[in-house]
Each structure stands twice: as C-alpha cells, then as structure tokens.
C-alpha positions in Angstrom: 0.0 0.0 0.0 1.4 3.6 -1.1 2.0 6.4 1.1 -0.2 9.5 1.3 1.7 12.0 -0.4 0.4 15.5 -1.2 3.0 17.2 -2.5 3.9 20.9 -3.4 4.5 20.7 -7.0 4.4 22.6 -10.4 2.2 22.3 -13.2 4.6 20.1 -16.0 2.2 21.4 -19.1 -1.2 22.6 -19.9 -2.2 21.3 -23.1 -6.0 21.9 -24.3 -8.7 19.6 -24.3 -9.7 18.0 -27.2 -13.9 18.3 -26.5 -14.3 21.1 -24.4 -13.2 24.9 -25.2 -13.6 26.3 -21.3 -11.4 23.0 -20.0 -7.4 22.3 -20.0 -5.3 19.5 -19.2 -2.9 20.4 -16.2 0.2 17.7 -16.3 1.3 17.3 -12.6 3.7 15.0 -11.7 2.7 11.5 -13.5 -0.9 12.9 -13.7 -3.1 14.7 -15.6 -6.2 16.5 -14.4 -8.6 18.3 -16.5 -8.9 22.1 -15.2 -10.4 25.5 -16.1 -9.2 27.2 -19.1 -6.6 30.0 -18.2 -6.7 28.7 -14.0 -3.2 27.3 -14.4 0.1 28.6 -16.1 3.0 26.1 -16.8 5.5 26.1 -14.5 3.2 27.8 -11.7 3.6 26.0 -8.2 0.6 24.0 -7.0 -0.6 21.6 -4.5 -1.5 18.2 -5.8 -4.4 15.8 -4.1 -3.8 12.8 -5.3 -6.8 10.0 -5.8 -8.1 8.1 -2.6 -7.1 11.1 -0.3 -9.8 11.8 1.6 -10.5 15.1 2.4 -12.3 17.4 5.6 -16.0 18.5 4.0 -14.2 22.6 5.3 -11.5 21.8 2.7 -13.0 20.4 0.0 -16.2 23.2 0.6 -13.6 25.9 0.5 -12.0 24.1 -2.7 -15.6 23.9 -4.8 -15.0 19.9 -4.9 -17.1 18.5 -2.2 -20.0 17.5 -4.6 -17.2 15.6 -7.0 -16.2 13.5 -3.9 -17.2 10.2 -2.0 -17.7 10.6 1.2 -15.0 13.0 0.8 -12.7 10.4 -1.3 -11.0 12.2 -3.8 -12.1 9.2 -7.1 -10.8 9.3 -10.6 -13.4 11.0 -13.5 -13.6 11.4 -17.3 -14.4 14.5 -17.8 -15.4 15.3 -21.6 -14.0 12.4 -22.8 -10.8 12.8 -20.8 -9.2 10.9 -17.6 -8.9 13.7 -14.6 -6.8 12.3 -11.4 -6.6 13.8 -8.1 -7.3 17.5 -7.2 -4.9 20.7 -8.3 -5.2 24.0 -5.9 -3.1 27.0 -5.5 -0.6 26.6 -2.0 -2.3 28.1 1.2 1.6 29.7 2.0 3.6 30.5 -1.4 6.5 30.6 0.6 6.3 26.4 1.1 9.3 24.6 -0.4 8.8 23.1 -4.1 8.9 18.7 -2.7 7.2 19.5 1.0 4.6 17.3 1.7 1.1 19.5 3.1 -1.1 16.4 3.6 -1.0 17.5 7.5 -1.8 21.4 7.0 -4.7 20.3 5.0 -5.9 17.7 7.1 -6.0 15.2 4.4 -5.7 11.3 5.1 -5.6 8.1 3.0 -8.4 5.8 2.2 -8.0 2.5 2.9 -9.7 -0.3 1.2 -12.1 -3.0 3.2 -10.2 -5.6 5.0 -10.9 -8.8 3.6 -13.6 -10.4 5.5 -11.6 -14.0 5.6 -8.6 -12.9 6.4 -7.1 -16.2 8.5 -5.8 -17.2 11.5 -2.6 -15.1 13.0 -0.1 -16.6 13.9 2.8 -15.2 16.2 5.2 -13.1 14.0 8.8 -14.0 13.6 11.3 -11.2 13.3 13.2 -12.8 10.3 9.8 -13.1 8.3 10.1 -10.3 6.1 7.2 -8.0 5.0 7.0 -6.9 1.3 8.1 -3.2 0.3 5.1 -0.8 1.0 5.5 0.1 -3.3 4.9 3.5 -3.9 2.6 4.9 -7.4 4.8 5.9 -9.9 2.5 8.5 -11.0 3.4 10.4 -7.9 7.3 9.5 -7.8 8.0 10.1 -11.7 11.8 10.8 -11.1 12.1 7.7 -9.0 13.7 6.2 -12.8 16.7 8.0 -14.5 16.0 8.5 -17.8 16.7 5.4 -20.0 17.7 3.7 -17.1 17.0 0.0 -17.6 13.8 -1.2 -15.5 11.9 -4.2 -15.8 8.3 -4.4 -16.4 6.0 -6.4 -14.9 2.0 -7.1 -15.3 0.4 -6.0 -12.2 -1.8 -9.1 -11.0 -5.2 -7.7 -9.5 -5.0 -10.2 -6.3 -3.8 -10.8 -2.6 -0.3 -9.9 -1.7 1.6 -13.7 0.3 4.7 -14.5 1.6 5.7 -18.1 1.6 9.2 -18.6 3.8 11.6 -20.6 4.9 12.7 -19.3 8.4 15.2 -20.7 10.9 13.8 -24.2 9.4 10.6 -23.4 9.5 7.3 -23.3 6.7 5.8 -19.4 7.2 3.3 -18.4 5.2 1.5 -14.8 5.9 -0.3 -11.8 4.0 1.7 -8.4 3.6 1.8 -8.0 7.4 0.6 -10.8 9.0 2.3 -14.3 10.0 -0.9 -17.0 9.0 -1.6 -19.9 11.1 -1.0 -23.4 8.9 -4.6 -25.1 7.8 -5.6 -28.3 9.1 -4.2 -30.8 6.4 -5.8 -31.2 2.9 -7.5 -27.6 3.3 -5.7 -26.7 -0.1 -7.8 -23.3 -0.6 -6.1 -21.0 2.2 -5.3 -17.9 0.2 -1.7 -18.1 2.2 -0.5 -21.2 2.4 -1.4 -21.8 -1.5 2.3 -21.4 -2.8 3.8 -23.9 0.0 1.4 -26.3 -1.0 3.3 -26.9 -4.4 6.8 -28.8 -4.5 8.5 -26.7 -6.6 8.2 -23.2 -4.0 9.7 -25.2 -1.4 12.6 -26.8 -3.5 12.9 -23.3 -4.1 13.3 -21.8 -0.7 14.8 -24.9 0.5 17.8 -24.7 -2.3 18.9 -21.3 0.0 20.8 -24.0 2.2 23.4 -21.6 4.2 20.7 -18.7 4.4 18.7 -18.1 7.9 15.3 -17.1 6.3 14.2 -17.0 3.0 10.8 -15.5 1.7 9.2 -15.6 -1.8 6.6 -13.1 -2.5 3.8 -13.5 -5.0 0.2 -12.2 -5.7 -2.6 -15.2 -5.6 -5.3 -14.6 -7.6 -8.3 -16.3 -8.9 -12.1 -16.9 -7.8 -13.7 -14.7 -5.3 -10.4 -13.0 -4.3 -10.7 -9.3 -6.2 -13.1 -8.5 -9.2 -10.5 -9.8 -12.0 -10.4 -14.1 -11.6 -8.2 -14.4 -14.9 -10.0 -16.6 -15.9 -9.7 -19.0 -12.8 -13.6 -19.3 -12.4 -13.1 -21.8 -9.7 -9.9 -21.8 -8.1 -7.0 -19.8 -7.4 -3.3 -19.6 -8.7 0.1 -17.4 -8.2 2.7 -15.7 -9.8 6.0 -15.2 -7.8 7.3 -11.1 -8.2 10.4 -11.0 -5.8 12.5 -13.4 -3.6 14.5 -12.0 -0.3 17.2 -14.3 1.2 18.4 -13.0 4.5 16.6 -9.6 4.3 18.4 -8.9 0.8 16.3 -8.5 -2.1 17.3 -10.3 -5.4 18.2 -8.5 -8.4 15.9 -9.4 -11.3 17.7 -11.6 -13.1 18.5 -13.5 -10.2 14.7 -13.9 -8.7 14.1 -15.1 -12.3 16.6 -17.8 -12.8 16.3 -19.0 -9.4 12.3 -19.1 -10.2 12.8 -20.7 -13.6 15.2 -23.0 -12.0 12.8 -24.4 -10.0 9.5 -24.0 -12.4 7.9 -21.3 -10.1 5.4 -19.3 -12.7 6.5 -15.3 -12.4 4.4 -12.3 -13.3 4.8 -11.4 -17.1 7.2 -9.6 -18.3 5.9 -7.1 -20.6 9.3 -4.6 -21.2 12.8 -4.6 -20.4 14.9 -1.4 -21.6 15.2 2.0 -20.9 13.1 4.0 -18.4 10.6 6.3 -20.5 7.8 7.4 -18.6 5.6 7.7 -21.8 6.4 4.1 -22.3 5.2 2.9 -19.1 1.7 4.9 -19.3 1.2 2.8 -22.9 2.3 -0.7 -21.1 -0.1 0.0 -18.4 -3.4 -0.2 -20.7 -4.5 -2.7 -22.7 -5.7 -6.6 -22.4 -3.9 -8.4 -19.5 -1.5 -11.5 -20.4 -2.1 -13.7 -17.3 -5.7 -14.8 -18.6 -9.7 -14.0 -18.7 -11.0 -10.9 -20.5 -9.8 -8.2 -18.5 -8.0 -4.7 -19.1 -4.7 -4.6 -17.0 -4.8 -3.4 -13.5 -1.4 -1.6 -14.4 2.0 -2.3 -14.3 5.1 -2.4 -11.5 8.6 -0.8 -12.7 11.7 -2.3 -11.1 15.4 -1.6 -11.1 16.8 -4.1 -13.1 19.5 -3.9 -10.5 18.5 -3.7 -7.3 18.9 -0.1 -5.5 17.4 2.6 -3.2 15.7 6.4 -4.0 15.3 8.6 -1.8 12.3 11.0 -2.0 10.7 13.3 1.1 13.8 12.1 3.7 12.3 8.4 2.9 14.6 5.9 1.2 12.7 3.1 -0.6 13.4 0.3 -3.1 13.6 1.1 -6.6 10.0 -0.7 -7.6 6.6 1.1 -8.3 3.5 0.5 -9.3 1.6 2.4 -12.0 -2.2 1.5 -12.6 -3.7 1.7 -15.7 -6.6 4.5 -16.4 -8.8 1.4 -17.7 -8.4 0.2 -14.1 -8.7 3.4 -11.7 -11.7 4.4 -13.5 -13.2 1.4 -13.6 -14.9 1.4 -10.0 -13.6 -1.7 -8.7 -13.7 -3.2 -5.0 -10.5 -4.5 -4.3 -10.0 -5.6 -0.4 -7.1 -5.5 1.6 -5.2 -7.6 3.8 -3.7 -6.8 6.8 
C-alpha cells in the first residue's frame, strides 16, 4: 500500500482539451487533471491531491469539490471524454518549499480499502519473516527512474499480496503483514498457504541451504479474491514477483533464474529497456497477459539492479507500481489484507 503523499509541486504542461473549449489539461507529476481554461500557467507551483485522499468536508467546501467527492474520497473521473486524477489548488503559504509534503496542514488522510472479511488465523510473527516493500505509485514518484535507465516491467496481478518462507527451518506463510496460522491438512484453498502447498516453491526456498530465512513473495489470484479471476472461475493460482534471502532483495535476473530454475510461474514480463515514462503509461493499458477478458490493472517498474531512491527524507526500493486509467476508473472493490 502507497504512502499518502500530497506534495507541493508545479504544473509540468497545460495542453487543451480535445472536447471542451472552457477546460485544459494540467500535467502534474505522473498525472493529468482536466482544469479550467486560463486557471493554471506552466511552471506555476501548486498543491497536488492525489486520488483516494480523503478530504475534511471545510476543505473540500472551501475548494468547490465536495460534490465531485465520496464521502470526501478524492475518485478518478472522465471529464469530456478525458481521464482527470486527483485534485490541483493553488498553495495556502507561497512561501512552502517546491517537494514538501502539506497532507497534514490540509488535514488530508488516506483511504483505505475493506479488510478482507476471511482474512485467516494469525499466527505469532517471527522477526526474520520479512514484510513486502510498501510500493509507492509511480505517478506520484515520476523521477524515481533515470531517464533510460533500464527497468523491468511487470503485469500488475489484481489479487492478494503472500509470503511463503523458509525461516530458521521453519514453513511461514503470511499476507503483507501478518504471520498465517497453517490449515488443518488437505484444506488446499487457504489464500496463504497456497504457494507452500506446491513442490517446486519449497525446493525453491529450500535450495537457499546456508541462508537463515528466505521469503518468496507472489500475488494469488483467482475466484472470489478481487473483481478480476483471470479466468480462474473456480480456483486460485500465483505468480512469484520478488525473492528476499536474509533480508536482501534479489536482483531481477537473479529472482528469475532462481524461479525458472525451480518452475515457479513469475508475473509477465511485458518490457525490459530504458526507463521512459511515456512508455510505461502505454504498457499499463490494454488486455492483460495472465488470462480471462480483463483490461490490466497496471504495471510495477523495477530496477533491473537492485537499489534505493530517496524522496521526502524516505529511502525506498527502486519498484513502483503504475495503474492503468482502464483500471482506476473502472470502479472496482478491491479488499485488503492486513
């Protein structure tokens, strides 16, 4: 789950809208959000909302938005035709730093999806048991990439975040922060447990032999787990995205050979090569590869090396998600795990 970030910004570009004379679109960050004609110049310093912040009805009053909102959740709209994201206003103080974060001035918070109703047994956590990176959206961290850098992308899987281990000897299995208790044997449709049930994830994290813990992290996906099945009507499946071994995350084309080693399936690969932010907005859209009729949820960015980038006085791995327009406008229910 991404940080709430609202940042002070500039407008990148106005450019005009293609069905609507009075309306612009204002490029902010990764974004674009359909404003006024003449409200914005280029270059002009702004506050950026970005969508699921969720706003105090004063604010959003005193912004002219409250009526565009749910339940004072900034959503995504078309607007004329054309995608608008997140919410653009003029700085309170125009003395505030260009990169400061004003969610706190504003009062603004995140939204949070529904925790998944079935979420499992907990079992005692294990300090070795590593939880996945918290990825941050692309759209808000453009420069996170070099340009032409290489990067690695991935299909984003709509589906339940797991962590299958090997830990001081011992099967762990868990969502993205909790340790989950093991099933009574033969129960082969707990969400968590799903990967360690197959031979070839544990030859996998058993192959580690001189490491202390080793954790594989995949999305599992299927029936009645988020609104795309992939075409798993009645049953669920995984792809493995990243392997950790002692705390230290693989480079790419080490997770992969290990993975292919072992015939662990991987998310798809839909782009290796240089880092072009363009690029990435046309991967994100478009049919998904992993199966079923659906558009792509997005797409996450990686390093092809491992590193770190440091944004805000946070340091954070170099891997990001970006979700397609098809997908935030869509109105799905996804549910989250804790």
């Amino acid at each position: 789950m991404s940080s709430l970030n609202v940042p002070v910004t500039r407008v990148a570009r106005i450019r005009p809208h293609p069905n609507a004379d009075r309306l612009e679109i204002a490029e902010v960050l990764g974004w674009q959000v359909v404003v006024k004609k003449g409200e914005f110049r280029e270059g002009e310093k702004v506050v950026y909302f970005p969508p699921d912040t969720i706003l105090p009805q004063a604010v959003s009053d005193r912004f002219g938005v409250t009526q565009y909102l749910a339940k004072g959740r900034i959503r995504c709209a078309k607007l004329r035709g054309e995608s608008s994201f997140g919410v653009v206003v003029r700085p309170d103080d125009p003395a505030w730093a260009e990169g400061a974060d004003v969610a706190g001035h504003y009062g603004a918070a995140k939204y949070f999806p529904p925790i998944r109703p079935h979420a499992g047994d907990v079992e005692e956590d294990h300090p070795l048991f590593e939880k996945y990176t918290d990825m941050e959206d692309l759209r808000n961290f453009p420069e996170a990439f070099r340009p032409g850098e290489e990067v690695i992308v991935t299909e984003k899987v709509d589906g339940t975040n797991a962590r299958a281990g090997r830990v001081a000897g011992e099967w762990m299995a868990g969502s993205h922060n909790l340790r989950r208790r093991k099933p009574p044997e033969g129960d082969t449709a707990n969400l968590y447990w799903h990967p360690l049930s197959l031979e070839p994830v544990r030859a996998l994290l058993s192959s580690y032999t001189e490491a202390e813990a080793v954790v594989l992290f995949s999305e599992v996906f299927g029936a009645r787990i988020q609104d795309f099945d992939y075409g798993r009507k009645n049953r669920i499946d995984f792809l493995a995205f990243d392997l950790a071994v002692d705390g230290r995350y693989l480079d790419y084309d080490d997770f992969k050979g290990a993975c292919d080693r072992f015939g662990v399936s991987t998310v798809p690969v839909l782009h290796r090569g240089p880092y072009s932010l363009d690029a990435i907005r046309r991967l994100a859209e478009g049919p998904t590869v992993v199966g079923g009729e659906h558009h792509r949820e997005g797409v996450v960015v990686r390093a092809a090396r491992e590193r770190r980038w440091e944004a805000g006085g946070h340091v954070r791995r170099a891997i990001l998600k970006y979700k397609s327009d098809a997908y935030l406008l869509g109105g799905h229910t996804d549910y989250k795990d804790a």
